[in-house]
N, C-alpha and C positions, 0 to 999 in steps of 0.2 A: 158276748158269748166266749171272747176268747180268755178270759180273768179267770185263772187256774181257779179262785175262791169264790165264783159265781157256780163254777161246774163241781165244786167238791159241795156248796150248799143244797143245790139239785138233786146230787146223789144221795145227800140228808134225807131230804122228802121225798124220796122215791122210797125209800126204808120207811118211813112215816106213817105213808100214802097209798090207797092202792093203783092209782090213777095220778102222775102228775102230767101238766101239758106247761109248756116251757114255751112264752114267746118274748125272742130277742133278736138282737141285731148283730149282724158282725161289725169291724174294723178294718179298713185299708193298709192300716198298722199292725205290729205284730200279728199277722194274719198266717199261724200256724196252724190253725185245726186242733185246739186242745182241749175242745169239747167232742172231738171222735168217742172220747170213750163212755161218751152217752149212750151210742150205740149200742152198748152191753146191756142197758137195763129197758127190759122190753115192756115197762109200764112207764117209762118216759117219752112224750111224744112230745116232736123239737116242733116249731115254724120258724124261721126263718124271717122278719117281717122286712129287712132289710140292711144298708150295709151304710155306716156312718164315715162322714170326710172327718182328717184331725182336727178342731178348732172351729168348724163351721155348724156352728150352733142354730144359726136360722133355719139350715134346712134339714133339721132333722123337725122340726115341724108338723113335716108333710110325713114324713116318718111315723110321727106319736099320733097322729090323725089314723092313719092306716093301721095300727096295731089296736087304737079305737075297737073303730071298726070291724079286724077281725073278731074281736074276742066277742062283740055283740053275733056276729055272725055265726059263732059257733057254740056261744053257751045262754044268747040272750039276755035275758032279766032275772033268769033262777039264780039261787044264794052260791057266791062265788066266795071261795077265801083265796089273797091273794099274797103273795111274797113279793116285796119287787126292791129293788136294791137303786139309790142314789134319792135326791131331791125329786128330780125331772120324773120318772116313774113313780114317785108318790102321790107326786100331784095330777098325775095320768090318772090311777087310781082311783084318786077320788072323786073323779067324771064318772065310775063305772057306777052303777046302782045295782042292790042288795050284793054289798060288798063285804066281806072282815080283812082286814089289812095290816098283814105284818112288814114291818119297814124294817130295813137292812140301814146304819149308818157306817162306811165302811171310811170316808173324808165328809170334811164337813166343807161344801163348796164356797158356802156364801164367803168364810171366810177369806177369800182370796177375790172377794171383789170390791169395787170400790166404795167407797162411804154410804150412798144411797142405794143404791143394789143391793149391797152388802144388809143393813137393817129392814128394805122391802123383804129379801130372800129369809131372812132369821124371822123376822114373824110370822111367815108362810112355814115355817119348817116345826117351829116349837109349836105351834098353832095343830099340825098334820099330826104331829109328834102326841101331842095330846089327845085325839082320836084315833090314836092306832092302838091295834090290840093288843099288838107285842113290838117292840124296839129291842132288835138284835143291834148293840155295837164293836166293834173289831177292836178296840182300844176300852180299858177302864178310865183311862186320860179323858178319854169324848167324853164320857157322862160326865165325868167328877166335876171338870171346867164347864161345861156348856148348858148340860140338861138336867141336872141334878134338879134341882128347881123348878122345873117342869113336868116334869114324871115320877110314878115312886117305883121305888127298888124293887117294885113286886111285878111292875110292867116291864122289866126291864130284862135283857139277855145277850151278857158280855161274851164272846164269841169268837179268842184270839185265833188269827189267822194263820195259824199253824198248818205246817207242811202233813201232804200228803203225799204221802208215796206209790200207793195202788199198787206195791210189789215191783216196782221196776230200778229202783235203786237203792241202794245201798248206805250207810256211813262209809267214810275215809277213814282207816286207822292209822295211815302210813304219810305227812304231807310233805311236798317239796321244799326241801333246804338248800338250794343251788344257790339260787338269789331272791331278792322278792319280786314276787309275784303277785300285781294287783288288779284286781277283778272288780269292775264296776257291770252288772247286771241288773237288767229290766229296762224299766223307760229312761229314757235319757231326758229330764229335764237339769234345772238348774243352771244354766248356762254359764256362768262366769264360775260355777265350782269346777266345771268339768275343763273351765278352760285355766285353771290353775293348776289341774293334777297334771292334765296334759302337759302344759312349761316345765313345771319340773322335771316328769318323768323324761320329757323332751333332754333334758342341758342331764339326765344321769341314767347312762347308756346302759349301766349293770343293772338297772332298774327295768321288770317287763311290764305295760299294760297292755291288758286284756278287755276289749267292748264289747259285751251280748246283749242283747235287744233291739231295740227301735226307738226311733222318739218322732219327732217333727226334722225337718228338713234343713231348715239352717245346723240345727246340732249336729247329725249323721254327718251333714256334709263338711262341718269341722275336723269331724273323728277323719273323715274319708280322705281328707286335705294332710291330717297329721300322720294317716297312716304310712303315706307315700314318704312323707318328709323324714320319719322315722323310724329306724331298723328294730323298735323295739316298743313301736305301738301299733296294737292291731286290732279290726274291725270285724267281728265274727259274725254280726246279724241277730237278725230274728230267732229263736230258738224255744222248743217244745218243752212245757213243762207238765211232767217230770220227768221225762223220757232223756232229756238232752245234760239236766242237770248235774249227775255225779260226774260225769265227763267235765265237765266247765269248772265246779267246783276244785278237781284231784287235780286238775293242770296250774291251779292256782293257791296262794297261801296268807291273803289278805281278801277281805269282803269289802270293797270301798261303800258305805252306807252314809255319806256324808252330805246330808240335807238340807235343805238353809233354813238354818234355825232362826231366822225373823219372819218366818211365818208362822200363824196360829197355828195352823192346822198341823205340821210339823213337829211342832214343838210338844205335840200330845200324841200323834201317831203310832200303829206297832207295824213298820212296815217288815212285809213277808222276809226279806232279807236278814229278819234278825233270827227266823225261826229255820230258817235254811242254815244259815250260818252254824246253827246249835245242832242241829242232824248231824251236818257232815261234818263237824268239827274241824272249820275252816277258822280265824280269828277274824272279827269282823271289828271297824272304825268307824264311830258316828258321830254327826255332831253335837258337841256339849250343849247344855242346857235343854237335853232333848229329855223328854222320858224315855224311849226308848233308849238316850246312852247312857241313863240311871240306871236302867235294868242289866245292859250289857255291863257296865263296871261293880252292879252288886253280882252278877251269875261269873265275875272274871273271865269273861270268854273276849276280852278287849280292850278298847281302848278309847277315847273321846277326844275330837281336836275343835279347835275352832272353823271357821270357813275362808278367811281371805288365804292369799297367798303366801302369805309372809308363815300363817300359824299352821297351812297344809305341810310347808317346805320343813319348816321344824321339826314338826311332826314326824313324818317319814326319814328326816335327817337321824335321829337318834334312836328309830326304831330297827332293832339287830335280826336277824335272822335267829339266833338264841331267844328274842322275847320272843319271836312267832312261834319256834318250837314250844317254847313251856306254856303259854296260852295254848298251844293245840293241846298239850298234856291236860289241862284244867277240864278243858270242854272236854274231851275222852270221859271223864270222869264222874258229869252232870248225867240226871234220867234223862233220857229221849225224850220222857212223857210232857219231858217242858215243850217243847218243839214239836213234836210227832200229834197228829189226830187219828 
């Protein structure tokens, strides 16, 4: 419930709909309240069904058991249409009876598991994928790679995850040319990427980093370790989206989006970072052979590096405060309507 693109789909089918009823979970992680603004629309009715640990996949179990159960408890066996966003919810789904079910692919998880997991989960997914009545995906990369094959263009509904603003911020016309300034924002994974920018930024003092989010516990507690060690890397936390955004964005003048591109799923992704990036007309850095850093070097709103250390350190070695400014001039220039919903 906290995924700014789970509460702006909501708000979809609440326009839709005259009746939605919305049952999710929270996260002990970024755990901001960024579904408050459901509150607004008085034909959306929340439940709460419970509140998930990072990583501990077994017990959320007893979790999807209970959310079971409520929805039998309150709508029966009458014809239910259902939205539900990830793998694990679709295949909840399809326990329920007299159901129609629209499937959200928003990552593709099996990806990221290991050989036998990984082909059990894909023929469960393309399998669900094929009884469903509509497949929204957040990337045209997912279908083209993955499901083309499996579904036709007519079942199908590409869905990029384009910023919302709900009136609470702004574009930047004006960005900081002091020094650079780099903003890694959201979850904190990747771990040996984030411990490369860190070294560097560590050993080049005129250099600022900026940390917003959350992630798991050994990460924060790196950032929390390098924050101390250094006058010029800092830990800001969890933060509300959109509410906290232009703030975060105007104090900075690089978007670090640098994702490890030997992963599938990655390597096809449109992560929100690139569509924020393009609102606020911040200049954003992904990694190559990404789609996403195709798309950023044909809209010129950036840049593309590789991910070990050697090719971050280069990277940032020969990027000027001059290319930031004329990249922020490029993006100034581009429709909103690329970014904006």
């Amino acid at each position: 419930m906290e995924q700014p693109r789970i509460v702006k789909r909501i708000i979809e089918k609440s326009i839709e709909c005259e009746t939605v009823y919305v049952y999710g979970f929270s996260r002990k992680i970024h755990a901001v309240n960024n579904f408050g603004i459901l509150k607004d629309y008085p034909n959306i009715h929340i439940t709460l069904v419970g509140t998930f640990s990072n990583k501990k996949y077994l017990n959320r179990i007893w979790g999807y058991i209970k959310l079971i159960s409520i929805i039998y408890k309150n709508h029966g066996i009458k014809k239910k249409h259902l939205y539900v966003f990830g793998l694990d919810l679709r295949i909840i789904g399809s326990l329920l009876l007299n159901t129609k079910i629209d499937y959200e692919i928003s990552d593709i998880m099996w990806l990221y598991k290991s050989k036998i997991q990984k082909n059990i989960l894909k023929i469960i997914d393309l399998f669900l994928v094929t009884k469903s009545n509509k497949v929204t995906f957040t990337s045209q990369g997912f279908y083209d790679v993955y499901y083309r094959k499996y579904i036709s263009k007519e079942k199908i509904i590409v869905k990029e995850n384009k910023f919302k603003t709900y009136g609470k911020v702004n574009p930047i016309e004006i960005i900081k040319s002091d020094t650079l300034r780099i903003a890694y924002i959201g979850a904190f994974r990747y771990n040996d990427i984030i411990d490369n920018l860190i070294e560097y930024v560590g050993q080049n003092k005129n250099i600022i980093l900026n940390f917003y989010g959350d992630g798991n516990f050994s990460i924060v507690d790196t950032i929390k370790k390098n924050e101390l060690l250094h006058e010029n890397i800092f830990f800001h936390g969890a933060f509300k989206n959109p509410d906290d955004l232009e703030d975060i964005y105007s104090d900075n003048n690089l978007n670090f989006v640098v994702y490890d591109n030997s992963l599938d799923n990655e390597k096809v992704a449109m992560p929100n970072k690139y569509y924020e990036s393009g609102y606020f007309n911040i200049p954003i850095v992904c990694a190559e052979n990404t789609y996403v850093g195709k798309r950023v070097l044909e809209q010129k709103m950036g840049w593309t590096t590789g991910t070990s250390k050697a090719e971050i350190s280069a990277f940032l070695n020969n990027l000027t405060i001059q290319d930031i400014i004329n990249c922020h001039k490029n993006i100034l220039k581009l429709d909103k309507g690329l970014f904006q919903s």
